[in-house]
Structure formats: C-alpha cells, structure tokens
N, C-alpha and C positions, 0 to 999 in steps of 0.2 A: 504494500500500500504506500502510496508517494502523496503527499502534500504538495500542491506548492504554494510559494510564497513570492517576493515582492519586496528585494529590502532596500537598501540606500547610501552612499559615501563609500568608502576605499581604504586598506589597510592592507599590508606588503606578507605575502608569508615566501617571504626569498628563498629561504634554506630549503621548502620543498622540491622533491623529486619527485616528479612524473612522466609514463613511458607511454606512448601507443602510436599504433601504424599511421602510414601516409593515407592522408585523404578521411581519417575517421574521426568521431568523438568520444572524447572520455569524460568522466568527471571528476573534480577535484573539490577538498573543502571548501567550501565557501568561508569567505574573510571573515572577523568578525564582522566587518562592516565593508560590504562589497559598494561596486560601483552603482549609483542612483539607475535603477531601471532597469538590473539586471535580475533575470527569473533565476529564482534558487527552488529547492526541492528537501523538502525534511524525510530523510529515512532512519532508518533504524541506528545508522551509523552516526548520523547528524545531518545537517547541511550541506549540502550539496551545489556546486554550480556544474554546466558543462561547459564545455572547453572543444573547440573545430581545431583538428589537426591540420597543416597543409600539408600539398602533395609536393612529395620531395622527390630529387634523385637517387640521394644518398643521405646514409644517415643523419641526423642533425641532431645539436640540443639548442632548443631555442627558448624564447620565455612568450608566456603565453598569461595574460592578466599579471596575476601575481606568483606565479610559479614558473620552474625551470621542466621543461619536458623533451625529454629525447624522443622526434620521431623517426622511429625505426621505418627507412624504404622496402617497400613492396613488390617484387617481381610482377607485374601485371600483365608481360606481355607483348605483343605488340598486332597493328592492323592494317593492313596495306588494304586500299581503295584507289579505283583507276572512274575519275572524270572526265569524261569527255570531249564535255566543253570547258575549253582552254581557258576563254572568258572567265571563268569561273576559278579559275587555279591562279594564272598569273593578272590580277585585277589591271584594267585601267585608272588613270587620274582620277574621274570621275566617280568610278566604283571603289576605289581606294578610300575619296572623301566619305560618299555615302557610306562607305562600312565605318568611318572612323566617327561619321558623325551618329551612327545608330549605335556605336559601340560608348557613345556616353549616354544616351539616351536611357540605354539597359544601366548604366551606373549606377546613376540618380535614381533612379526606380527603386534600386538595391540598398540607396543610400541612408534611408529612414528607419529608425528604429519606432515602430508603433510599440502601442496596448492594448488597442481595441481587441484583442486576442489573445489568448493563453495558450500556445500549441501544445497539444497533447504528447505530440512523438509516437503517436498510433497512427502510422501512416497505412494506408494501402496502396495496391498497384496502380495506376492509374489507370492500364490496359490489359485484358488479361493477355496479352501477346507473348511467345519467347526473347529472353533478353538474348538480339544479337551482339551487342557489341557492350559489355561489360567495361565501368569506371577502373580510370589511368592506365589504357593500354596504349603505347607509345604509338601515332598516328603517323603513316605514310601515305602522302598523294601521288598518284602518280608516279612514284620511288620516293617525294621527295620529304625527307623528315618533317613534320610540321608539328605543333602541341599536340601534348597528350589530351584524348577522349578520357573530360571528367564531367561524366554525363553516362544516361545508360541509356542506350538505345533499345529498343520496341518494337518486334517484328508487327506489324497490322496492314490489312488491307484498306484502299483509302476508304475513307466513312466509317470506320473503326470509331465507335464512340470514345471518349476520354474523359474521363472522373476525374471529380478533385480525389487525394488523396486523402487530404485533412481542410477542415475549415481552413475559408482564408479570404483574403478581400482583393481583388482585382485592381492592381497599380499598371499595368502595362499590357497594352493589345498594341500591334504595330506589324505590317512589313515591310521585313528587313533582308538585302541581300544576301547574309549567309543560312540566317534561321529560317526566311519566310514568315506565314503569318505563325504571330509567335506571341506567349503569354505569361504574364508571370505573376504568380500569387503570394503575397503575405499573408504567414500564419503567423505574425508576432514575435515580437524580443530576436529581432536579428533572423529568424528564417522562415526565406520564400523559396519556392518551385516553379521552374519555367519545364515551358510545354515550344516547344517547337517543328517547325515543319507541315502544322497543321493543314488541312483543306477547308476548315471553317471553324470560326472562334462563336461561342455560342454566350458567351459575355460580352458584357461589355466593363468598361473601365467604372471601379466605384462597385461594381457590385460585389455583395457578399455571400457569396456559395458555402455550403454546409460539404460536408464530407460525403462522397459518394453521389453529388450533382455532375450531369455532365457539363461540363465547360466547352468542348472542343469536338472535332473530326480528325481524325490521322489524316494524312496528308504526302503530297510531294512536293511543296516548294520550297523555294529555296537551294541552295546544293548540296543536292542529293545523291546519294545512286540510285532509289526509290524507294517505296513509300513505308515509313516507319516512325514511330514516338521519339524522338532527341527529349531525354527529360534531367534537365541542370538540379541539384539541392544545394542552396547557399545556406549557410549558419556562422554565424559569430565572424565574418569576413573572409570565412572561406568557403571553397566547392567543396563537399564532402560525397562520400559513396551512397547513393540513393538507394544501391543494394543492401546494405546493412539498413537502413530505415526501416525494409517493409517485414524484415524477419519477425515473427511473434515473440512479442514480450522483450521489442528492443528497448525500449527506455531502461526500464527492471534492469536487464543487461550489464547495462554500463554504470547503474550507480551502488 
C-alpha cells in the first residue's frame, strides 16, 4: 500500500549511494525537506521520492537531486532501418528549420511541471500490438549511426485505436516532420507520454482523458518505414523505458 504525498523546500543527503540501469527509475529517500512540488510516496520503509535515470553509454556516477547514483549501461542492442526517401535522411534548409523549430515546440510542452494530476505509475499499453522495436537500441539509417530509439515502438495496422495509458491532460497535438501527427500527454509532477506517427489524433489540446480513453489512430506519417505506435515516456527530465512502466505492480517494484 503507497500513500502519497506533496511536501516542500530542499535538504542535501550527499553521502548517499544509489545504483540503477540506463534509461530506468529508482527510488530514493526523500529529504527531510524535498524540493516544493515534488511527489513523495510513504511506504513501509519511509518516504520515498523517484528519481529518472538517463540513458548512458557507459557506466556513470552522476548526482541526481540530492544523491550520488551510479548508472550502470545496458546492452540494448542495436537497429538498422533502410529509408527511402532521401529527403527524409539527409534534410534540407528548410526541413532542417522546420524540424528545429518543432523540436522546441515539443520542449516547452515538456517544460511545465503541473498538479492538476497525481500519476499513479499504473500504466497500461496503449496498443495491444507487438513491441517491435524495444527502448535504447542503438539506431542505424541507412548504415548511418544516428541516436538511440528511446521510445518503444508498436506493431499496429493503421486505424489501430490508441488509449491513454494513464490519466493525463492534452499539452501538445501538432504535425511534425519526423513524428507526424503526434501527441503528448501530462500525467503530472514531471511525466508525460507522446504518441506519434498517428493517422488521426482524437483530442484535442486542453482536454483531459481518463485512462483507457482513446486518444488517437496508429498511423504512417511522418518517417517511417510503416505503420506503427513511436510511444516516448519522459519523467523527472529524462526519457525512460516505457517497457518497464507497463509490467504489473511497477511502482511496488521500485520503492
């Protein structure tokens, strides 16, 4: 059984150590007096905050709020995909701007820490399709190395409905050159879920969907190879693995 809470201000616990994978979350004590606005959790243990790993190379120990945490790299892999259109691999001026200017677009969407919402961490799938292409597997286009897939990809045929996984409130419908029409929801306290690639977005901006509303169509626009869910999970300022989300009794889990 988890509580949670809501507490306030900031206090250093330096000397701790803490360990976990690229791309995941763990939790840590909560301070006696954490940051204003950040969600804590009362267990058996005590107080609890979580804490978004980033996706590393190689091993790191970096500091993450008030603690020291080494994250251990993850062999993930890697994906080679062959496009097409050229267009689409080596961009023009034009398409360069356009991707740089949607690329802050999706920033600022990211940018806001609400409270209209408590996220639970009971996620669900958003489709029930096969995951093809599993979070941080090193991405080849056309031969040519480019960032890693941190994101999990969704086999679906197009018109594939799309659920929310968890409540959440609608900051961003938009298309965009790489994603297409593409969406992204805030569940509160630093994380939201994008949906991309879509064939039709069944929101709009501002609205608030309950868990298991469809929001969306799978889809193929954008660059693609064809038609499947791109689905992003941001938390605490980082991408984390969406595949650990939907495991039963993830939250429990981790604290």
């Amino acid at each position: 059984m988890v509580t949670f809470c809501i507490l306030a201000s900031t206090n250093a616990l330096a000397n701790d150590f803490f360990e976990g994978q690229s791309g995941e979350i763990i939790s840590i004590p909560a301070a006696d007096e954490v940051l204003r606005n950040t969600l804590t959790f009362q267990t058996s243990s005590g107080r609890k905050q979580l804490v978004s790993l980033p996706f590393v190379k190689e091993d790191q120990i970096i500091t993450r709020h008030h603690v020291n945490v080494k994250v251990n790299w993850v062999n993930f892999g890697e994906s080679r995909i062959t496009i097409t259109d050229q267009s689409k691999v080596t961009l023009s001026s034009a398409d360069q701007a356009r991707a740089n200017k949607e690329g802050l677009e999706i920033k600022n969407a990211l940018s806001t820490i609400s409270k209209e919402i408590t996220p639970s961490f009971n996620f669900i799938p958003p489709v029930p399709g096969i995951i093809t292409s599993p979070f941080g597997k090193q991405r080849f286009i056309n031969g040519l190395p480019r960032s890693a897939h941190l994101a999990l990809d969704f086999r679906g045929s197009v018109g594939t409905p799309i659920v929310s996984p968890l409540k959440g409130k609608v900051v961003l419908v938009g298309d965009y050159f790489y994603t297409g029409l593409t969406l992204i929801l805030d569940h509160g306290f630093g994380l939201f879920s994008s949906y991309a690639h879509m064939s039709e977005i069944k929101v709009k901006l501002g609205d608030l969907v309950e868990q298991s509303n469809e929001i969306g169509l799978v889809g193929s626009t954008g660059r693609v190879t064809g038609p499947h869910l791109h689905w992003t999970v941001y938390f605490d300022g980082n991408k984390v693995n969406p595949e650990s989300l939907i495991q039963a009794n993830y939250l429990n889990s981790i604290l």
